[in-house]
N, CA, C and O atoms as a Tripos MOL2 file, in Angstrom:
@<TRIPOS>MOLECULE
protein
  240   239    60     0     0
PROTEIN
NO_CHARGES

@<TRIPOS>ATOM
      1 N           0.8140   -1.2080    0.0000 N.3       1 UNK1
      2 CA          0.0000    0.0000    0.0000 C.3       1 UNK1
      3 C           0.8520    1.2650    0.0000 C.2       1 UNK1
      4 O           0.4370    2.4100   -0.1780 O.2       1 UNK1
      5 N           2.1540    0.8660    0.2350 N.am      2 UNK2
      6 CA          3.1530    2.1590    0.6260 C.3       2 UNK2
      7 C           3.4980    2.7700   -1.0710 C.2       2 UNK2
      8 O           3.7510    3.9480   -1.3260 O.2       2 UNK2
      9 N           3.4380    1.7980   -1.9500 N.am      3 UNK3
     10 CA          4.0380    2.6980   -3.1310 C.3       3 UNK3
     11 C           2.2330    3.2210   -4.0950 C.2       3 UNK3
     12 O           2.2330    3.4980   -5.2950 O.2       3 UNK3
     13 N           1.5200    3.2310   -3.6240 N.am      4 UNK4
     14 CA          0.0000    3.2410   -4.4460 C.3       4 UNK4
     15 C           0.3870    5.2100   -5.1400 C.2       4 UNK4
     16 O           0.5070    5.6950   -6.2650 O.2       4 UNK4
     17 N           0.4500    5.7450   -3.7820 N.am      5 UNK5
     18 CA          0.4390    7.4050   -4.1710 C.3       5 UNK5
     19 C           1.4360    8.0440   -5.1880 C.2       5 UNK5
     20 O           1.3660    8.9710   -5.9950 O.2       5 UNK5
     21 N           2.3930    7.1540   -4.8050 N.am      6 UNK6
     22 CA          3.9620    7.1570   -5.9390 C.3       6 UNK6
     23 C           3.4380    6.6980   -7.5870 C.2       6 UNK6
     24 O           3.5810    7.4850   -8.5230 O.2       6 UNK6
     25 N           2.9150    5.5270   -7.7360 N.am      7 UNK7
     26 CA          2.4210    4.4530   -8.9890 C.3       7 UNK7
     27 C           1.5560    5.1730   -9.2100 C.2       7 UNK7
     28 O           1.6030    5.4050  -10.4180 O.2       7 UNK7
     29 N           0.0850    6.1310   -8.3890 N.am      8 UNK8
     30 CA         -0.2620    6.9480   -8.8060 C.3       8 UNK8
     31 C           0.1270    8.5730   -9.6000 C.2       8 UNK8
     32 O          -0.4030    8.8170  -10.6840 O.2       8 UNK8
     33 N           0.6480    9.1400   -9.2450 N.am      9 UNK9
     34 CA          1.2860   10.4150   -9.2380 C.3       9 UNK9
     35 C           2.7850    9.9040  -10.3600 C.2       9 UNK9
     36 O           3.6130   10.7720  -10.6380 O.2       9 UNK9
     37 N           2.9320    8.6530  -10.8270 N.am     10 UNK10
     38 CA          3.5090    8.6880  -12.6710 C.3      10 UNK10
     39 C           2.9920    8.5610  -12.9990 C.2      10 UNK10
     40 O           3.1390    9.2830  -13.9860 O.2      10 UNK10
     41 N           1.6970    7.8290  -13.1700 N.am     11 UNK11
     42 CA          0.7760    7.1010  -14.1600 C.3      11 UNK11
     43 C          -0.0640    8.6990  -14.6800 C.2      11 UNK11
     44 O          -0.4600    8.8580  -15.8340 O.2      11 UNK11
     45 N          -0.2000    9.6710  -13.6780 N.am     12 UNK12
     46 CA         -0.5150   10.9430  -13.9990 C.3      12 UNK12
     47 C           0.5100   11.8230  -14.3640 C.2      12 UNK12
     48 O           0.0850   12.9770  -14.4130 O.2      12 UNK12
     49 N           1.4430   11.7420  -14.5790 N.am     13 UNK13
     50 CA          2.9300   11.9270  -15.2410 C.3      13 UNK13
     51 C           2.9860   11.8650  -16.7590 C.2      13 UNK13
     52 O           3.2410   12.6490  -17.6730 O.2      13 UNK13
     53 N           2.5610   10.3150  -16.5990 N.am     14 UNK14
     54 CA          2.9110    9.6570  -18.1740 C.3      14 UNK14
     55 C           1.8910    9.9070  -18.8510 C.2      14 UNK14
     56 O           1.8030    9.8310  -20.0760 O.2      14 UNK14
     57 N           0.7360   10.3410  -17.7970 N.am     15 UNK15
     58 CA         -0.5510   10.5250  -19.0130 C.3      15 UNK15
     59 C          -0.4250   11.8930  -19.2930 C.2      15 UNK15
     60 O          -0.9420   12.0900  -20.3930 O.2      15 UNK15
     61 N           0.1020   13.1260  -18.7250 N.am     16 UNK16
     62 CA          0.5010   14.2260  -19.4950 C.3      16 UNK16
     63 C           0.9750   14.3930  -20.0380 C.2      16 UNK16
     64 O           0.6510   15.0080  -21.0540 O.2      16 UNK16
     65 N           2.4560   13.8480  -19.7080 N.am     17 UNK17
     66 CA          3.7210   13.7030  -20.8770 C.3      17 UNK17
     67 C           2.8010   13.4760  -22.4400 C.2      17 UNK17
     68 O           2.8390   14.1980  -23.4370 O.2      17 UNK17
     69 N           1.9530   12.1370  -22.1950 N.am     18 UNK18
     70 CA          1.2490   11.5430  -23.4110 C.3      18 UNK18
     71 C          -0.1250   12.9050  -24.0540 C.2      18 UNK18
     72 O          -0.5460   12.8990  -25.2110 O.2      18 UNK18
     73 N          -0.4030   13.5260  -23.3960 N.am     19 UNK19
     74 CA         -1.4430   14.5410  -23.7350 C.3      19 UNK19
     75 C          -0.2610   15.4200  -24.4070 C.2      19 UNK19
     76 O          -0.3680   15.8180  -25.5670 O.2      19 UNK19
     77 N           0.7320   15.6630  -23.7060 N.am     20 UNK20
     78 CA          1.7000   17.2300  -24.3930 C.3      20 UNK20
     79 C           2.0650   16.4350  -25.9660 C.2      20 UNK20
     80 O           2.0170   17.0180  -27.0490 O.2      20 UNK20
     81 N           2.3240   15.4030  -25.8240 N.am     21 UNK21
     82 CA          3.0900   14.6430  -27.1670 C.3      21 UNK21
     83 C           2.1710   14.6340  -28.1530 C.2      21 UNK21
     84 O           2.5010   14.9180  -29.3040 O.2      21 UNK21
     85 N           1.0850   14.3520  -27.8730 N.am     22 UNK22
     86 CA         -0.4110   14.8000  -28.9200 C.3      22 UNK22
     87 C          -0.6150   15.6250  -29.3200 C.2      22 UNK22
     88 O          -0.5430   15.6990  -30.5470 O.2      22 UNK22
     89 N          -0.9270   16.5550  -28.6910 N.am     23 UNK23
     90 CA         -0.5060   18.0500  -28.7660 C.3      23 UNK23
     91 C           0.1090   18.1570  -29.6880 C.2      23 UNK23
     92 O          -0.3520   18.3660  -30.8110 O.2      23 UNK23
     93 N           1.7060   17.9910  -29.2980 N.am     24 UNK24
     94 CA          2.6300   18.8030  -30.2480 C.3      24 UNK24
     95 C           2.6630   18.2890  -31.9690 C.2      24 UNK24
     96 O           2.7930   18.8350  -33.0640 O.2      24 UNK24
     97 N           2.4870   17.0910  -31.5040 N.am     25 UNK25
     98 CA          2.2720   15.9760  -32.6050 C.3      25 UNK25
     99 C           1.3180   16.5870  -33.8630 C.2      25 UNK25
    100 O           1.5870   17.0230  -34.9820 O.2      25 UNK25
    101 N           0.2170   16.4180  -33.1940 N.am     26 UNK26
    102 CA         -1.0000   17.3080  -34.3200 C.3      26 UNK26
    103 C          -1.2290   18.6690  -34.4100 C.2      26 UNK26
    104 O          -2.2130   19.2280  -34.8950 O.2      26 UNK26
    105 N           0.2700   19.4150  -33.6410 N.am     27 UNK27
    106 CA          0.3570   21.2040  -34.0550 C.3      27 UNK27
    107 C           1.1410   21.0470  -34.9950 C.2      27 UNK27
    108 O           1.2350   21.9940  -35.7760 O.2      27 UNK27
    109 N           1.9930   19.7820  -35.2620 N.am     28 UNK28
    110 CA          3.2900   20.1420  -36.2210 C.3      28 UNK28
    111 C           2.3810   19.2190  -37.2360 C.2      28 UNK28
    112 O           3.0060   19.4130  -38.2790 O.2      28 UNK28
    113 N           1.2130   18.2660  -37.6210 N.am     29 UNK29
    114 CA          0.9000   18.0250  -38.3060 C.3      29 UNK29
    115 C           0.0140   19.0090  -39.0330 C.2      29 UNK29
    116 O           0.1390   19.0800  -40.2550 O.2      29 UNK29
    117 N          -0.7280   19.6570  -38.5140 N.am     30 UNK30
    118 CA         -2.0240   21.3740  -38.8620 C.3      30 UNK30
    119 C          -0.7310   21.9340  -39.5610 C.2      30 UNK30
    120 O          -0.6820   22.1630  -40.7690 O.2      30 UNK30
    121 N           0.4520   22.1600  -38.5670 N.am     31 UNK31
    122 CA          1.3990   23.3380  -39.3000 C.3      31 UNK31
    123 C           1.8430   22.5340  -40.9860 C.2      31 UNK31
    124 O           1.7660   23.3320  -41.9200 O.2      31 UNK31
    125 N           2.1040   21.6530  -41.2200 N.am     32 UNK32
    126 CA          2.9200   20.7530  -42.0420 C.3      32 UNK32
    127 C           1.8190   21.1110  -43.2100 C.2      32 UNK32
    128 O           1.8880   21.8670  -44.1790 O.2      32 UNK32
    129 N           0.5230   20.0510  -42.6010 N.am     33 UNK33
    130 CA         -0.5110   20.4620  -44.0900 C.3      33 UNK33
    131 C          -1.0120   21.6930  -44.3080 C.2      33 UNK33
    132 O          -1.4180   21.7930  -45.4650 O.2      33 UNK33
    133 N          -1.1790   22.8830  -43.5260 N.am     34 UNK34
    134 CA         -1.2540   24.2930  -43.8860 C.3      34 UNK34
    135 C          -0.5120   24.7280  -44.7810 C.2      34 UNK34
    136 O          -0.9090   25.3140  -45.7880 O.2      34 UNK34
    137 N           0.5890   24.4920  -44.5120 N.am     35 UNK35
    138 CA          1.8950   24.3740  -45.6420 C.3      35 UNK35
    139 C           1.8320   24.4340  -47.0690 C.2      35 UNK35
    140 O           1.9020   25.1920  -48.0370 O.2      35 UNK35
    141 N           1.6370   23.0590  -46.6500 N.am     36 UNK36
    142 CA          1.8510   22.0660  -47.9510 C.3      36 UNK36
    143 C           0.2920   22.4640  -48.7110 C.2      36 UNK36
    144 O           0.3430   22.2540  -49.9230 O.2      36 UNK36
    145 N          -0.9480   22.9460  -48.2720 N.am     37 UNK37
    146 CA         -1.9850   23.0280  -48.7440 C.3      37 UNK37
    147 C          -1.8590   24.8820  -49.6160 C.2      37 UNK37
    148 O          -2.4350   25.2480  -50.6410 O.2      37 UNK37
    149 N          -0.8900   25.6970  -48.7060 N.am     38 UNK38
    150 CA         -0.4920   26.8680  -49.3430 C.3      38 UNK38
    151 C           0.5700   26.5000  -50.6600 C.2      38 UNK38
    152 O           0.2820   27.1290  -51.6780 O.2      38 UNK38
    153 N           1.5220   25.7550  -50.7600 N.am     39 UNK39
    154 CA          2.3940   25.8190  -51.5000 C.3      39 UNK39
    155 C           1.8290   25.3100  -52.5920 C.2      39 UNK39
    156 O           2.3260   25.7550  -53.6270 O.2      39 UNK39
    157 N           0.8260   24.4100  -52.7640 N.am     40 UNK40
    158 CA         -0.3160   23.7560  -53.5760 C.3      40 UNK40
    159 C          -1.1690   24.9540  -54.0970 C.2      40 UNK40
    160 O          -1.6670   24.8490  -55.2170 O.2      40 UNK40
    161 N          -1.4000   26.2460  -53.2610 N.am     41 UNK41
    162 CA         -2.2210   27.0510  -54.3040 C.3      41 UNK41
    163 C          -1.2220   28.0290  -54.7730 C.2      41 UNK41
    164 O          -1.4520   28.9890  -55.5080 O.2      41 UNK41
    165 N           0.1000   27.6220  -54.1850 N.am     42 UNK42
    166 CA          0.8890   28.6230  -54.7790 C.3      42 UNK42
    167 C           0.9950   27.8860  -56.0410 C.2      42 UNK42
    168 O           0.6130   28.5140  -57.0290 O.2      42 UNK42
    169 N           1.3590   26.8810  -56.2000 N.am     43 UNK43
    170 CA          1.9490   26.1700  -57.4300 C.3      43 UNK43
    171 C           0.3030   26.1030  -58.7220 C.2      43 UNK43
    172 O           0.3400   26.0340  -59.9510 O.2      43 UNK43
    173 N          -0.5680   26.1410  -58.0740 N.am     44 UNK44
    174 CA         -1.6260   26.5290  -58.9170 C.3      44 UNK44
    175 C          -1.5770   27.5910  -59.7900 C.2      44 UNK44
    176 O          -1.4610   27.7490  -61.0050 O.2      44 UNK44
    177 N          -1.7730   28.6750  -58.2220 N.am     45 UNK45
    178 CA         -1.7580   30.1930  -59.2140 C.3      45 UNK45
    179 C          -0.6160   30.0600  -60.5820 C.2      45 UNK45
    180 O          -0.8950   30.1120  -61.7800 O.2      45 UNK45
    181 N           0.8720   29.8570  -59.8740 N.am     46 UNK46
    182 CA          1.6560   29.8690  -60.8720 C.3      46 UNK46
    183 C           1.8620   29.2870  -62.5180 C.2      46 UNK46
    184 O           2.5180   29.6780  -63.4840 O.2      46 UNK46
    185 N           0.8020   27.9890  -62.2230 N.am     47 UNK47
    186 CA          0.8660   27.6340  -63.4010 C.3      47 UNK47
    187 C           0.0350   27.6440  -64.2510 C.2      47 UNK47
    188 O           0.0190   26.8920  -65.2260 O.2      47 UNK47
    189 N          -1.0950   28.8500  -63.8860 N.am     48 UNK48
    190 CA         -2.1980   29.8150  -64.2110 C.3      48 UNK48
    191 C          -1.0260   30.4470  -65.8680 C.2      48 UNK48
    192 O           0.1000   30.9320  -65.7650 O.2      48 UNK48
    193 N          -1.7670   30.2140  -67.1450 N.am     49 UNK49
    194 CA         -1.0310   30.4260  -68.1290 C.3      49 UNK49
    195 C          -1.2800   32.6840  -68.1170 C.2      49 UNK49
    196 O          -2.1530   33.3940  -67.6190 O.2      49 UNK49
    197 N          -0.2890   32.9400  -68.7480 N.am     50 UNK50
    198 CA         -0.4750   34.3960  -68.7050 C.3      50 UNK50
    199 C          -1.2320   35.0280  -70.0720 C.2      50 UNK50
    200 O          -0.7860   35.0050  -71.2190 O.2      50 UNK50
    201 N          -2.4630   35.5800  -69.6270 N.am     51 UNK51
    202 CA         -2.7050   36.1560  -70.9620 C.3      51 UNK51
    203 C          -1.8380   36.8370  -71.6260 C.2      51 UNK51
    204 O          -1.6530   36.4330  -72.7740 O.2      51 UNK51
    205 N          -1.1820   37.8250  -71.2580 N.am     52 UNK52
    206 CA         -0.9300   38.7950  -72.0340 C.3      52 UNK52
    207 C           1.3340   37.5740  -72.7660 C.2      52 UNK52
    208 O           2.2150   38.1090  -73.4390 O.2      52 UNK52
    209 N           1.3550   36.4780  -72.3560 N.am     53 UNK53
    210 CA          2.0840   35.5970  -72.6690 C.3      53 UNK53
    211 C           3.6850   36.4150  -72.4160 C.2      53 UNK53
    212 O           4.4140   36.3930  -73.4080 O.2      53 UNK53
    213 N           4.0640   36.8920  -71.5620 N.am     54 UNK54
    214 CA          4.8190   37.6600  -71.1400 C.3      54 UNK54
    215 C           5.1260   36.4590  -69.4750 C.2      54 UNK54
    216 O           4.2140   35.9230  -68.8450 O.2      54 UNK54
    217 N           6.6870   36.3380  -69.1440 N.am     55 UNK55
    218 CA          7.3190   35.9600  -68.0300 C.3      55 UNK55
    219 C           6.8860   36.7770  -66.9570 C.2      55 UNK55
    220 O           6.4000   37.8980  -67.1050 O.2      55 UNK55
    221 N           7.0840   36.1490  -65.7740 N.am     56 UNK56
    222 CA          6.8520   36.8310  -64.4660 C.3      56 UNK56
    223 C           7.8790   38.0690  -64.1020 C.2      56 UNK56
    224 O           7.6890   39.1380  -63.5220 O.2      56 UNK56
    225 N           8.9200   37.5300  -64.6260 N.am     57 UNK57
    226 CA          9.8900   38.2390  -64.4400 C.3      57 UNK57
    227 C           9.5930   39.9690  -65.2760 C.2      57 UNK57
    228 O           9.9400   41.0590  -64.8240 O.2      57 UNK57
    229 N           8.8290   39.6780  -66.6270 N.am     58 UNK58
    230 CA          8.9800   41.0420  -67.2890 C.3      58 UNK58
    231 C           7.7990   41.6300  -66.8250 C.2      58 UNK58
    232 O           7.5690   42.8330  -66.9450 O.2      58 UNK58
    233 N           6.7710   40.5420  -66.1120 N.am     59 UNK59
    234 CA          5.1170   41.5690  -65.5090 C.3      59 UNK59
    235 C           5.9070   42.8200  -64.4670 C.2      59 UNK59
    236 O           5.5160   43.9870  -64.4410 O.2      59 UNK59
    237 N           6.9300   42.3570  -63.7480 N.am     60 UNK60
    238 CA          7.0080   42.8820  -62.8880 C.3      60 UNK60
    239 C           8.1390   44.4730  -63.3820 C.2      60 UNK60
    240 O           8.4180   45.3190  -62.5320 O.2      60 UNK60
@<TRIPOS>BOND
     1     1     2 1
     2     2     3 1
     3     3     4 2
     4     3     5 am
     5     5     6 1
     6     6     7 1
     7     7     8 2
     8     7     9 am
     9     9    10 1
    10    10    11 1
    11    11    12 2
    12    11    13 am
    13    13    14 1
    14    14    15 1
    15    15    16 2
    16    15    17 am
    17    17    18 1
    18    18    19 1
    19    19    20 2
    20    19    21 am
    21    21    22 1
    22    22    23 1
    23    23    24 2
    24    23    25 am
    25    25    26 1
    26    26    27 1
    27    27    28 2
    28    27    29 am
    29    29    30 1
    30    30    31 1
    31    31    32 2
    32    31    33 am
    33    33    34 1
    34    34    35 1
    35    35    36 2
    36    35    37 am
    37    37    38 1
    38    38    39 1
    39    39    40 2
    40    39    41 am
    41    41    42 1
    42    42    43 1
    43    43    44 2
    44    43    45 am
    45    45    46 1
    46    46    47 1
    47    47    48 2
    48    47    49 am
    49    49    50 1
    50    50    51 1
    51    51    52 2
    52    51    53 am
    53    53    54 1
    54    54    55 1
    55    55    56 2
    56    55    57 am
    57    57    58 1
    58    58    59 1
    59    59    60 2
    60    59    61 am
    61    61    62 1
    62    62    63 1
    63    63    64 2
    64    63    65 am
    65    65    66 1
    66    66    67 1
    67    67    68 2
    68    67    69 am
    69    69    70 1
    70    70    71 1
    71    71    72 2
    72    71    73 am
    73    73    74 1
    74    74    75 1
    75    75    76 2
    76    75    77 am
    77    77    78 1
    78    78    79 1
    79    79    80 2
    80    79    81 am
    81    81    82 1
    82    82    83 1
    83    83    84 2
    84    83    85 am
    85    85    86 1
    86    86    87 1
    87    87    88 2
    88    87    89 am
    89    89    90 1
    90    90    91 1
    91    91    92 2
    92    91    93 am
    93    93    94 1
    94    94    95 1
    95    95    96 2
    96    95    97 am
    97    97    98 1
    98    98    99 1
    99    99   100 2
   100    99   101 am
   101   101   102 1
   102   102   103 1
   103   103   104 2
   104   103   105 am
   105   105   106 1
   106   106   107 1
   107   107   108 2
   108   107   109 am
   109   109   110 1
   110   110   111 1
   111   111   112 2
   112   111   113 am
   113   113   114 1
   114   114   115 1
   115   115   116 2
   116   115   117 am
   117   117   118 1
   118   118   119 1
   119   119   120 2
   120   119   121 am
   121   121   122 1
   122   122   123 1
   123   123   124 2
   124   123   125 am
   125   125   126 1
   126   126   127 1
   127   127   128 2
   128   127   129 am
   129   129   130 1
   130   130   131 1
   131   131   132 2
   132   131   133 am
   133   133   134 1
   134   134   135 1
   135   135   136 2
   136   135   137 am
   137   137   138 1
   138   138   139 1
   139   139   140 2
   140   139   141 am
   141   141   142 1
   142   142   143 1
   143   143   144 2
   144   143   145 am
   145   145   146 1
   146   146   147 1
   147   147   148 2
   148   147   149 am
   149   149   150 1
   150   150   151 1
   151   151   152 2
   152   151   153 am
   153   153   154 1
   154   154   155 1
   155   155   156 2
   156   155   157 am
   157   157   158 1
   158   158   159 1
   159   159   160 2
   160   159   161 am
   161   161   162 1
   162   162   163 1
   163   163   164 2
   164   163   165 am
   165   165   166 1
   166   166   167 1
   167   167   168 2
   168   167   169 am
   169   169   170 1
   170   170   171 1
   171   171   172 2
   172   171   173 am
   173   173   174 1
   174   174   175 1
   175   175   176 2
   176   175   177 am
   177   177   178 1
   178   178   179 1
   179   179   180 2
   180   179   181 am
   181   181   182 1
   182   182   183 1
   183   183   184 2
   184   183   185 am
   185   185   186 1
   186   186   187 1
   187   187   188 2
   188   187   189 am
   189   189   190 1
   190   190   191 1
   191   191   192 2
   192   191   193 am
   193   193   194 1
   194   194   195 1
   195   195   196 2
   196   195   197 am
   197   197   198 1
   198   198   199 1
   199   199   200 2
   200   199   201 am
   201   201   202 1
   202   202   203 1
   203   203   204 2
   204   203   205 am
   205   205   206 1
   206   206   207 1
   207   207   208 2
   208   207   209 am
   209   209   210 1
   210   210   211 1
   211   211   212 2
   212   211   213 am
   213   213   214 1
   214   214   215 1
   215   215   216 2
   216   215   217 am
   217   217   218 1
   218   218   219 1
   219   219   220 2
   220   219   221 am
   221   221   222 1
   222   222   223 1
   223   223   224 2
   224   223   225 am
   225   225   226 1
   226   226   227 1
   227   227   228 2
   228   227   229 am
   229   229   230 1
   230   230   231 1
   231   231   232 2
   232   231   233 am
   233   233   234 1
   234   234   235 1
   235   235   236 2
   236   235   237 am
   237   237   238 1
   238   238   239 1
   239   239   240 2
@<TRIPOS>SUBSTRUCTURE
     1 UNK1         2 RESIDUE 1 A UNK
     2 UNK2         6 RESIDUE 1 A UNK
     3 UNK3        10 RESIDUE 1 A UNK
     4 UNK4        14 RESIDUE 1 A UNK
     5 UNK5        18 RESIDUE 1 A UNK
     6 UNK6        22 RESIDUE 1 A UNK
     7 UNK7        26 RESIDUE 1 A UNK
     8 UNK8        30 RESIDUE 1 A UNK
     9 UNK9        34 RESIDUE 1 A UNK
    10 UNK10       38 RESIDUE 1 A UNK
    11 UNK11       42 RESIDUE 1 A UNK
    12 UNK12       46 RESIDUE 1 A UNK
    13 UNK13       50 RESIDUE 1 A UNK
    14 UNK14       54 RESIDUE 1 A UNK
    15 UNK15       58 RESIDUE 1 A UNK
    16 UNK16       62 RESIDUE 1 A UNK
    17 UNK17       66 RESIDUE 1 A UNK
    18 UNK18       70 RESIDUE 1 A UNK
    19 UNK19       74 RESIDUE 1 A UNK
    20 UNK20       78 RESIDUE 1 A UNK
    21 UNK21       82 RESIDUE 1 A UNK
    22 UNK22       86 RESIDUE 1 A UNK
    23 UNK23       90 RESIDUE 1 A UNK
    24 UNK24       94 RESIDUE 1 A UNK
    25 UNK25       98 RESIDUE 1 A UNK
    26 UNK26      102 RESIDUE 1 A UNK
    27 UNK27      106 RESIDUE 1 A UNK
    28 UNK28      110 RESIDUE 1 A UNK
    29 UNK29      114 RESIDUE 1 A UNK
    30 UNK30      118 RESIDUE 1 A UNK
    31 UNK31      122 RESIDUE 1 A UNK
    32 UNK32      126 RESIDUE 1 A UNK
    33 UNK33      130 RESIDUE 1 A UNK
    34 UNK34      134 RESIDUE 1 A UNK
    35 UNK35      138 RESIDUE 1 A UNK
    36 UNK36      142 RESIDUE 1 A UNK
    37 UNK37      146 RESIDUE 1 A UNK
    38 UNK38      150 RESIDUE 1 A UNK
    39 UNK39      154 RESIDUE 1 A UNK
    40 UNK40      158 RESIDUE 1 A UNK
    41 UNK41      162 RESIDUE 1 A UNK
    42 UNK42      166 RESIDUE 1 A UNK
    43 UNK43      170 RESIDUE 1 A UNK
    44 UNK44      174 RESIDUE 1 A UNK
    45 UNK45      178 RESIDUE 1 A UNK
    46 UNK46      182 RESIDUE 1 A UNK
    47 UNK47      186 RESIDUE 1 A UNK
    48 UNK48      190 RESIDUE 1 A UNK
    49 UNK49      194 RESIDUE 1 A UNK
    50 UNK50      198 RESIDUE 1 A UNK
    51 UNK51      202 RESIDUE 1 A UNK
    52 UNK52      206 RESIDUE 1 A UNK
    53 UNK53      210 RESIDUE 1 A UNK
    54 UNK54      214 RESIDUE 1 A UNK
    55 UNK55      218 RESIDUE 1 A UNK
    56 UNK56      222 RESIDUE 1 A UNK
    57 UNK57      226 RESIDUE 1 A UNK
    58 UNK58      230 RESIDUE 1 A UNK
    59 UNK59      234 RESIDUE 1 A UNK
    60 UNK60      238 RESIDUE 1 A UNK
């Protein structure tokens, strides 16, 4: 009975540790496909043909 409060008080340890790791886990997954879902409309726009048939380089 002497170690119950101890075996308690990790097991509530490991289950935060395990909540923060989730966490971070599916902030860096949101951050990753935000990303990757921007660089996707970047690569859209870009390959949007130009009317006036002129480079990016000379629009500007």
């Amino acid at each position: 009975m002497d170690g119950k409060p101890y075996a308690a008080a990790l097991t509530n340890i490991q289950r935060f540790a395990a909540a923060q790791a989730r966490y971070y886990l599916s902030a860096t997954f949101i951050i990753s496909y935000y990303y990757d879902s921007c660089m996707n409309k970047l690569e859209i726009i870009r390959d949007i043909p130009n009317p006036r048939g002129l480079g990016l380089e000379q629009q500007l």
